[in-house]
C-alpha positions as a Python dict, from the first residue, in 0.01 Angstrom:
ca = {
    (1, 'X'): (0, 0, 0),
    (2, 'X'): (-71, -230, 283),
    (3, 'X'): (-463, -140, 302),
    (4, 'X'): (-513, -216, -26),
    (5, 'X'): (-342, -535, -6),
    (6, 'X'): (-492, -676, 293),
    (7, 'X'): (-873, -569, 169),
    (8, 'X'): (-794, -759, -190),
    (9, 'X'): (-659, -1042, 50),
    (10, 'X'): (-934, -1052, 264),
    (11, 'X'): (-1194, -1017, -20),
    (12, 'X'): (-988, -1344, -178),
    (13, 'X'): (-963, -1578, 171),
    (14, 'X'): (-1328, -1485, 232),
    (15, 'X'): (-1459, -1589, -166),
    (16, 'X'): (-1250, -1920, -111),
    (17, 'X'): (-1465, -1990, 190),
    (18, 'X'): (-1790, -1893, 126),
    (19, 'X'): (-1814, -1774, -262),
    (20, 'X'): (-1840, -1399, -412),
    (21, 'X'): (-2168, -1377, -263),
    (22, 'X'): (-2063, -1438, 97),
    (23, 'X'): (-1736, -1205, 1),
    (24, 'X'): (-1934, -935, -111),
    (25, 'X'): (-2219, -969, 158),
    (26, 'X'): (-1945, -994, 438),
    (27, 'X'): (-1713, -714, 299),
    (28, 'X'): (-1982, -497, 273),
    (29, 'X'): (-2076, -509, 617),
    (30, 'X'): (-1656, -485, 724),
    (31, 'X'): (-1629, -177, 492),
    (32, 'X'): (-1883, 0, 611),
    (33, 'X'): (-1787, -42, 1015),
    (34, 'X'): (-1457, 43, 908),
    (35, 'X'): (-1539, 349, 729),
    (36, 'X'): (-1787, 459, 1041),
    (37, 'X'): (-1498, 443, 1226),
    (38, 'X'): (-1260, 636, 926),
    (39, 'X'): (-1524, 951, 822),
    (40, 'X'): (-1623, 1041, 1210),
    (41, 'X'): (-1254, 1028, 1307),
    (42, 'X'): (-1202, 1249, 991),
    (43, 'X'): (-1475, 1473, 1091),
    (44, 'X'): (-1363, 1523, 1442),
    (45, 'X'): (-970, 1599, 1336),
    (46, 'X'): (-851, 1245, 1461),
    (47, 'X'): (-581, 1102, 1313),
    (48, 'X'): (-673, 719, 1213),
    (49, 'X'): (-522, 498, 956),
    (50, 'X'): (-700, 346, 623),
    (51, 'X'): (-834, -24, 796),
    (52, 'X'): (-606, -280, 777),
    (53, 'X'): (-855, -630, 687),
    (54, 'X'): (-732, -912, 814),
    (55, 'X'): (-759, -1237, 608),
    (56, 'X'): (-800, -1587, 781),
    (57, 'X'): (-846, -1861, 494),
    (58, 'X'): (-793, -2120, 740),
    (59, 'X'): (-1147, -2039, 970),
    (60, 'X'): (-1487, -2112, 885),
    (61, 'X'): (-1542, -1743, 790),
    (62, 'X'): (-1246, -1627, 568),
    (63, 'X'): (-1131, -1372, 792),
    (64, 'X'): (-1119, -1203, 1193),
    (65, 'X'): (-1255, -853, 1095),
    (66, 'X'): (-1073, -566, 1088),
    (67, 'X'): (-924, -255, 1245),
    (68, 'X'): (-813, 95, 1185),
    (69, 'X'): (-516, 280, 1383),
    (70, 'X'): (-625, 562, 1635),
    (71, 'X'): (-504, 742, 1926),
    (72, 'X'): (-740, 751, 2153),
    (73, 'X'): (-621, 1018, 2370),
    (74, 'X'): (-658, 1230, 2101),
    (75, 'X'): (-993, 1410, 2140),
    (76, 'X'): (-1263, 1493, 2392),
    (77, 'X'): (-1522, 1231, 2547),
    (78, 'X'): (-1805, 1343, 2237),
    (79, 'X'): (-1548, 1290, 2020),
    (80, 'X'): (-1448, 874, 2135),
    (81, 'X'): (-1797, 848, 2179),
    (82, 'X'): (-1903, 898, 1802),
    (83, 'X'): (-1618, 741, 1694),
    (84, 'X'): (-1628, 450, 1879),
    (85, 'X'): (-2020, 421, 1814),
    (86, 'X'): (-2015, 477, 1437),
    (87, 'X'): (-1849, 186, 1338),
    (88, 'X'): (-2093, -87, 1478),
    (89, 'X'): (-2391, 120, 1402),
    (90, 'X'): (-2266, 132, 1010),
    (91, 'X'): (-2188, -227, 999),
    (92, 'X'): (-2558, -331, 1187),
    (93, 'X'): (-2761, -164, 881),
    (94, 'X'): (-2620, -414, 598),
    (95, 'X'): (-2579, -715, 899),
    (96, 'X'): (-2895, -695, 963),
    (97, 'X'): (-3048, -604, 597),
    (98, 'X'): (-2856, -924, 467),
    (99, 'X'): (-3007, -1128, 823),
    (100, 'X'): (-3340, -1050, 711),
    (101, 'X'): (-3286, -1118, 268),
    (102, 'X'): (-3118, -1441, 375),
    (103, 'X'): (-3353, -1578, 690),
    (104, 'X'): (-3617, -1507, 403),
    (105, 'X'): (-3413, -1714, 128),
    (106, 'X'): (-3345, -2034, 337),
    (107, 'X'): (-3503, -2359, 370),
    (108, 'X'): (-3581, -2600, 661),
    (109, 'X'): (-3497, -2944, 663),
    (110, 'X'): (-3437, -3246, 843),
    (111, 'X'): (-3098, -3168, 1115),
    (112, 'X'): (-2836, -3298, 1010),
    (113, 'X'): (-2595, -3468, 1263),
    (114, 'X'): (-2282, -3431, 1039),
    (115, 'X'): (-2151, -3129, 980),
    (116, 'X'): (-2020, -2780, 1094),
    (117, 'X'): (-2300, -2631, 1251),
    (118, 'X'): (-2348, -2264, 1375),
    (119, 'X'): (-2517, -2128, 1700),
    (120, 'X'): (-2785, -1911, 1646),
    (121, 'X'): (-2827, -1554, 1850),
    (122, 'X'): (-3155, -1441, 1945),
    (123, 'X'): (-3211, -1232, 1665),
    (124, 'X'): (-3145, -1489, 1438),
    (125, 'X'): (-3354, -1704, 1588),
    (126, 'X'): (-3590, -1413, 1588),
    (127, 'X'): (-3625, -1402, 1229),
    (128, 'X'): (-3584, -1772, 1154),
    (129, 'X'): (-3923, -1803, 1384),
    (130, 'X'): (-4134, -1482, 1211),
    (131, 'X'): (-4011, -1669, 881),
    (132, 'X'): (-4104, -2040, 940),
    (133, 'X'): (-4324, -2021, 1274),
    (134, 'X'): (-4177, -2312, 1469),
    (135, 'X'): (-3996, -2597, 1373),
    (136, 'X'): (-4102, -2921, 1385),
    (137, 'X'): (-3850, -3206, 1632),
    (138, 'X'): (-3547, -3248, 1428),
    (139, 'X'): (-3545, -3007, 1180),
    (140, 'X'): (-3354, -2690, 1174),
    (141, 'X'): (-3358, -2399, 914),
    (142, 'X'): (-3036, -2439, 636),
    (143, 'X'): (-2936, -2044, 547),
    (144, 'X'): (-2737, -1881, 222),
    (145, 'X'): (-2416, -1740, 155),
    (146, 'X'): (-2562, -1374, 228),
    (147, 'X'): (-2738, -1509, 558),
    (148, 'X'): (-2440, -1679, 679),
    (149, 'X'): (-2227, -1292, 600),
    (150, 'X'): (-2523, -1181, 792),
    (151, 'X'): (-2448, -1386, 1064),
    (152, 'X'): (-2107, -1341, 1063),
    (153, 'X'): (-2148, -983, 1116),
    (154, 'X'): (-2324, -1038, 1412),
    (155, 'X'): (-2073, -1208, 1545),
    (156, 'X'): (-1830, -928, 1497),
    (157, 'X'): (-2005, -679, 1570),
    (158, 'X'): (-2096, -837, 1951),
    (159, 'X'): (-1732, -909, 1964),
    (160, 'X'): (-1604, -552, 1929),
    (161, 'X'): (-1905, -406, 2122),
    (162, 'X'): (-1731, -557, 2455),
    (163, 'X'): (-1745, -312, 2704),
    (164, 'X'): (-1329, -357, 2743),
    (165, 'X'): (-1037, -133, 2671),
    (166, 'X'): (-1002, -12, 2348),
    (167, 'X'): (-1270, -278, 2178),
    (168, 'X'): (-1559, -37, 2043),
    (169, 'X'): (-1760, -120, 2348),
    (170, 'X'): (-1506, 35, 2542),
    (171, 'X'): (-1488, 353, 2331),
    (172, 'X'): (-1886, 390, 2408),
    (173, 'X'): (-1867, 288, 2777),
    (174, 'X'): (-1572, 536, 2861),
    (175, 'X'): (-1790, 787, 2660),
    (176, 'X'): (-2080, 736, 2902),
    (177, 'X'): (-1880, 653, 3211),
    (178, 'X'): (-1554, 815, 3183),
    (179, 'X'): (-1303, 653, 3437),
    (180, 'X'): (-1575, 444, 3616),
    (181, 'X'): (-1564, 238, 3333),
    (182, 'X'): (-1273, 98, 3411),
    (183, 'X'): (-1418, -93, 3735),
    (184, 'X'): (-1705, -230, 3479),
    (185, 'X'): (-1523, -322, 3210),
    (186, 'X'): (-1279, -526, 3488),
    (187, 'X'): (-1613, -691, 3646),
    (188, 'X'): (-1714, -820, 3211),
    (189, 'X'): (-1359, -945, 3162),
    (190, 'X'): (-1331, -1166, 3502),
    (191, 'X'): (-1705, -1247, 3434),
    (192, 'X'): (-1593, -1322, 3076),
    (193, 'X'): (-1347, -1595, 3221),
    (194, 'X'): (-1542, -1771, 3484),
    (195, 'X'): (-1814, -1822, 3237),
    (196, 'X'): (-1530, -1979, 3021),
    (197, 'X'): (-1394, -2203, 3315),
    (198, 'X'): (-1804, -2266, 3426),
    (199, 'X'): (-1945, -2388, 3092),
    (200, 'X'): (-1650, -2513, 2912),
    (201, 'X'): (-1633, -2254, 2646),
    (202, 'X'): (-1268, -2307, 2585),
    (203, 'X'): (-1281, -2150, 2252),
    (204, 'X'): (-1299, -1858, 2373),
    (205, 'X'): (-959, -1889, 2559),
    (206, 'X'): (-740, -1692, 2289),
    (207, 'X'): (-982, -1415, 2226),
    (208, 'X'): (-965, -1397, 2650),
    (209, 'X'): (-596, -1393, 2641),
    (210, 'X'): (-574, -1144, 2418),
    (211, 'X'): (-811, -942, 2539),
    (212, 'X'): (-625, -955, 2907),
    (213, 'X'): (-320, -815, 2702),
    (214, 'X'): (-489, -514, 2581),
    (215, 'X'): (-608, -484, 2957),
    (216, 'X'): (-954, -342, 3052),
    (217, 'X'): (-869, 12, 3112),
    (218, 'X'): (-919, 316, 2894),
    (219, 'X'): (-724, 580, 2833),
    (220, 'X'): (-852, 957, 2902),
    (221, 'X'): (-963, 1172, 2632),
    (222, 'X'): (-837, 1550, 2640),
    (223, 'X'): (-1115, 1640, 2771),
    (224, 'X'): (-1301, 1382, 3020),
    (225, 'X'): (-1630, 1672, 3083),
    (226, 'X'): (-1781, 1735, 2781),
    (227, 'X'): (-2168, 1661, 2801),
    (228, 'X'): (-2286, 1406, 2578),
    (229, 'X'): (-2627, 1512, 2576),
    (230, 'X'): (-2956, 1258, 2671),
    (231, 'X'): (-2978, 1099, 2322),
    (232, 'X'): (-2610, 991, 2296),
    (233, 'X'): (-2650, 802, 2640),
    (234, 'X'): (-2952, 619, 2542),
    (235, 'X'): (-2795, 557, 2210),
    (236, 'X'): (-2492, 434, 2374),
    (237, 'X'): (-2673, 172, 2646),
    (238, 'X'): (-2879, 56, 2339),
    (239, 'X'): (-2614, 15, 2176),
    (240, 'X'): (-2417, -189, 2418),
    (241, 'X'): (-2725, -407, 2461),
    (242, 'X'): (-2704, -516, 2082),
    (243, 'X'): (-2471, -818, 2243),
    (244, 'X'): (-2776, -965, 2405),
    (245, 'X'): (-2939, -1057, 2084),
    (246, 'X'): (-2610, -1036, 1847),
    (247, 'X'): (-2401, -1293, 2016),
    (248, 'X'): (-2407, -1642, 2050),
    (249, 'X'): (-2162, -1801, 2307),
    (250, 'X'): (-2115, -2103, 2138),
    (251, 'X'): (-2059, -2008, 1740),
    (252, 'X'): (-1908, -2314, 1600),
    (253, 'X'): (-2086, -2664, 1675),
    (254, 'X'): (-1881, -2991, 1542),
}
């Protein structure tokens, strides 16, 4: 069964990388976005597939996620919404549960010029500074295994809370905005490039590419009208706003 095979594949690629305590920390927090994803589509009668990890031995994090199979026409606008919401909400509470175990586990040092080195998003450095106060010049904070999977999910999480297509972000945004999302979701992925071309983020060029494949629109639900009620839409913008302190533009420093 393909599933099966590309979650024991994943769990290897990402052990080889980090060791079982990354693997476990970082499937942990894929598993449970996945599943989000899998037991609200159940509950609403949506057809999705088992997620299908996807091993990447070759990066610095053993893997690029993964993703489960869904029509998206299939359902009304309540429906996408808590689907598309359920996944990053599911991952956040072991990302951010591992975040805090491993901030709390590291050590500071003196920076080291050789070396990968990782950007740090604002919650990160959030909980780096409630842990160690600030840092004295030319030191920086050296994290774990489960703080680095902690990290990692905060990377994918921001990723696939894009406000574009079918990316989780665009689930929730054509939940709250129905068609006008469409026009936002154009304005984040021409924004997305010139901020590429501006600041010489050129990593960020497949990802782009990609994403301009999918294309920025959304396809309708069966029924656009259904209310989502006040909480959903705060729950939705909050939600969305998680990339402000979850990503970090510039993940990878050599």
């Amino acid at each position: 069964m393909l599933p099966v095979a590309l979650f024991l594949a994943t769990c290897a690629s990402t052990f080889l990388v980090g060791g079982w305590v990354y693997a476990l920390s970082l499937m942990t927090i894929l598993v449970c976005h996945e599943m989000g994803h899998f037991l609200q589509a159940r509950r609403y009668g949506v057809p999705a597939t088992l997620p299908f990890f996807i091993p990447m031995p070759i990066t610095p994090i053993g893997t690029l996620g993964a993703v489960i199979g869904m029509d998206a026409r299939v359902g009304d606008r309540k429906a996408l919404f808590d689907i598309g919401i359920s996944g990053p909400l599911a991952g956040l509470v072991p990302t951010i549960l591992f975040c805090i175990i491993g901030v709390h586990q590291a050590s500071v040092d003196v920076l080291r010029d050789s070396g990968l080195q990782f950007g740090e998003p604002l919650l990160f450095q959030f909980l780096s500074w409630l842990r160690f106060g600030p840092l004295p010049e030319g030191y920086s904070v050296y994290i774990g295994p489960m703080a680095f999977a902690g990290w990692v999910g905060l990377l994918i999480t921001s990723l696939n809370l894009l406000p574009i297509g079918q990316l989780d972000g665009g689930h929730i945004l054509y939940g709250l905005l129905r068609r006008k999302a469409h026009r936002v979701a154009t304005f984040v992925l021409f924004t997305a490039l010139a901020g590429i071309v501006a600041f010489g983020l050129y990593e960020w060029a497949l990802m782009l590419f990609l994403v301009f494949l999918m294309g920025p629109k959304h396809p309708p639900t069966t029924n656009d009208h259904v209310p989502l009620g006040t909480g959903r839409i705060v729950l939705g913008w909050l939600t969305l706003a998680f990339i402000f302190i979850g990503f970090t533009p510039t993940p990878f420093k050599f």
